[in-house]
C-alpha positions in Angstrom: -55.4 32.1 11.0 -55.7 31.0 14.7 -52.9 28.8 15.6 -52.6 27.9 19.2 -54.0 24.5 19.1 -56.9 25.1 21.5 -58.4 27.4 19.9 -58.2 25.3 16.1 -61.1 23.8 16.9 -63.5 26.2 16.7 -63.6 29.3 13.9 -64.0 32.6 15.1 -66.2 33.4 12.5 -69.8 33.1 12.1 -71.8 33.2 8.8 -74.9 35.5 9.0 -78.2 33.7 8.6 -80.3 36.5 7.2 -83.1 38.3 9.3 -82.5 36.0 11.9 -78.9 37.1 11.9 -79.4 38.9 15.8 -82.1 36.9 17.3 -81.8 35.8 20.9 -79.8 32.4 19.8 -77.3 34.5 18.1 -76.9 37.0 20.9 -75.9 34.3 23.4 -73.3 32.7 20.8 -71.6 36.0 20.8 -71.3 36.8 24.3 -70.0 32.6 25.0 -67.5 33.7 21.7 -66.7 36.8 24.1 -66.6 34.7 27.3 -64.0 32.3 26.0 -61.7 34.1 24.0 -61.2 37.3 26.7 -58.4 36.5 29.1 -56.7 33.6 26.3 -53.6 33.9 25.1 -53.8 33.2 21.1 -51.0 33.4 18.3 -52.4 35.0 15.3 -50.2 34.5 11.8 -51.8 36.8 9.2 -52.7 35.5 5.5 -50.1 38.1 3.7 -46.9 36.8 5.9 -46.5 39.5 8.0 -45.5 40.2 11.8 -46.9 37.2 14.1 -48.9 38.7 16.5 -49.2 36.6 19.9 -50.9 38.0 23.6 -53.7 38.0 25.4 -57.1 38.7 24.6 -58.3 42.0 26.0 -61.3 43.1 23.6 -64.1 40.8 21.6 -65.9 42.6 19.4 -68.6 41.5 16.4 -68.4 43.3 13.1 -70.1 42.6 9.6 -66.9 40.2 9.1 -66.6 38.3 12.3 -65.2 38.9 15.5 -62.9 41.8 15.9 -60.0 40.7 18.8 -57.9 43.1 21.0 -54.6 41.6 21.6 -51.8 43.2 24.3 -48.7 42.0 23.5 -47.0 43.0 26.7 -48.3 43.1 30.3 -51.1 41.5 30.5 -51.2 38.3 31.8 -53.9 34.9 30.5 -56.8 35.2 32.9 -59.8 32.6 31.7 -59.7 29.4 33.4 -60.8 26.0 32.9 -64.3 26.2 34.5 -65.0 29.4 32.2 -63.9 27.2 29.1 -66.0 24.5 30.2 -69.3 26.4 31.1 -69.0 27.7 27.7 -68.9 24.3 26.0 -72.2 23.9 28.3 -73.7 26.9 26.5 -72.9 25.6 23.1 -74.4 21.9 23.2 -77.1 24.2 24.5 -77.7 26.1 21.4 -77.4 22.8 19.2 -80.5 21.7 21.0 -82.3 24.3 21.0 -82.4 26.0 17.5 -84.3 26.2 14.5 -84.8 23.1 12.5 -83.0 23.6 9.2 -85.4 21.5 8.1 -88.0 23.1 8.6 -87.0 26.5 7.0 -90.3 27.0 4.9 -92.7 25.7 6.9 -94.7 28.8 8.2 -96.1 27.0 11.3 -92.2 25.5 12.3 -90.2 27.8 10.9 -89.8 30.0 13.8 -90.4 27.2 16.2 -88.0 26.1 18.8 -86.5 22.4 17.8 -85.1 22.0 21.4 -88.4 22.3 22.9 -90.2 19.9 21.0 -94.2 19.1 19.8 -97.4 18.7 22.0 -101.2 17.5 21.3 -102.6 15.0 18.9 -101.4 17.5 15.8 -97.7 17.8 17.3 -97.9 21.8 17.5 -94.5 23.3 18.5 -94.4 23.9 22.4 -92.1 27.0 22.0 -93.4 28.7 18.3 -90.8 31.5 18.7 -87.1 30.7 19.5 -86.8 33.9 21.3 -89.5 32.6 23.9 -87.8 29.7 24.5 -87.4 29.2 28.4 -84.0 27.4 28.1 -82.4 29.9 25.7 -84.4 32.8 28.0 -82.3 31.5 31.2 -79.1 31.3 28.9 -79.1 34.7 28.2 -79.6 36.0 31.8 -76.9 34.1 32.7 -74.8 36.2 30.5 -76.5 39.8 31.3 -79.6 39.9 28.8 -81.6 43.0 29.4 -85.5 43.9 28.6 -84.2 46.3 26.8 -81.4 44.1 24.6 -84.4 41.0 24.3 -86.9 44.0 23.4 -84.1 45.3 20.2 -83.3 41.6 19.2 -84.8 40.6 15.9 -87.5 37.8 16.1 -87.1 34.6 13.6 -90.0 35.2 10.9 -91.7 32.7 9.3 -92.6 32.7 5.4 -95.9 33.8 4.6 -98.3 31.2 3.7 -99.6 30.6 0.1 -103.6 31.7 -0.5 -105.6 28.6 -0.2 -108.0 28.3 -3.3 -111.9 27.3 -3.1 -112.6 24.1 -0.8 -114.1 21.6 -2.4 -118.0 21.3 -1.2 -117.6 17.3 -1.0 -114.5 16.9 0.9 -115.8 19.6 3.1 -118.3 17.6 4.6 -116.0 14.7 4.6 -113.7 16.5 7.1 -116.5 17.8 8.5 -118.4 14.0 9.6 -115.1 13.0 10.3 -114.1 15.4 13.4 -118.0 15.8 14.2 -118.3 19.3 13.1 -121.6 20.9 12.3 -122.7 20.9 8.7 -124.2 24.0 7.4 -128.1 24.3 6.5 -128.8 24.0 3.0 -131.4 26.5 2.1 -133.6 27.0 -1.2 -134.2 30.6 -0.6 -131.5 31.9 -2.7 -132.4 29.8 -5.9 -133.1 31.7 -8.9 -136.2 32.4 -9.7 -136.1 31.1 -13.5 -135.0 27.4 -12.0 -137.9 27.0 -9.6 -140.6 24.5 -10.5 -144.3 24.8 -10.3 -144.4 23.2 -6.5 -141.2 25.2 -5.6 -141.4 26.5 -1.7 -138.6 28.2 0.0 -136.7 26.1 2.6 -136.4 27.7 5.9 
């Protein structure tokens, strides 16, 4: 629908992603959305072949089917710049960095986990296991006027909830257990019924 050329290259729509539809990654995409389309002058030819409309960019606003533009057709004047257009490509190879892994999407310890930020320690455990606590995203969004309050409403990414683990098994128990050098637990006779006990049949400590 958009047809000035520099602004084909990017859709001004943006496909919800569930509960994590408002978190702080999603915040910041709308306000560089906001940031680069206020001030442009865009050409807008509507599906049903109806009046053209073509001005500047006065309002952005996000609604349940994309962004919402304010256009004035007369008086106003283009006011973004190049250095505006080009911190706001900054922003967005930004976010494609740091993101949740799609890949990740059912794993309940990476799920919510920050893929920009990377793994530490011998098991690889996510250094960031929030998105919204990532420091990179966190300086981002004061950049564009984050509040306590706005990072206090925003929804945080959730991850599933893990599956009940059924019984261990006694013999790979102390496998992992002689393995990583942890203390196997004292076997005691006390608790033996009394109809299996022999005739020399003490009671282990």
């Amino acid at each position: 629908m958009v047809v000035e050329p520099s602004l084909t290259r990017r859709p001004i729509t943006r496909e919800k992603t569930g509960a994590r539809a408002m978190d702080l990654h999603a915040w910041i995409a709308q306000q560089v959305d906001r940031a680069e389309l206020t001030g442009r002058h865009i050409t807008l030819v509507p599906d049903d072949g109806s009046h053209v409309i073509s001005g500047s960019v006065t309002d952005v606003a996000h609604g349940p089917d994309g962004l919402s533009l304010s256009v004035a057709q007369h008086g106003v004047e283009p006011t973004v710049d190049a250095a505006t257009l080009r911190r706001c490509e900054a922003d967005r190879r930004i976010l494609a960095r740091h993101c949740l892994d799609p890949a990740k999407v059912d794993s309940w310890m990476f799920a919510t986990a920050c893929l920009g930020c990377g793994t530490e320690g011998d098991f690889q455990d996510p250094v960031t296991e929030n998105l919204n606590d990532c420091p990179e995203l966190l300086d981002l969004a004061h950049a564009h006027g984050i509040t306590t309050e706005i990072l206090a409403g925003l929804d945080r990414p959730q991850a599933p909830e893990r599956e009940p683990r059924g019984p261990v098994d006694p013999v790979l128990a102390g496998i992992f257990a002689r393995t990583f050098g942890l203390a196997t637990p004292v076997i005691t006779t006390a608790g033996v019924p009394e109809a299996l006990r022999g005739p020399h049949w003490k009671p282990a400590p």
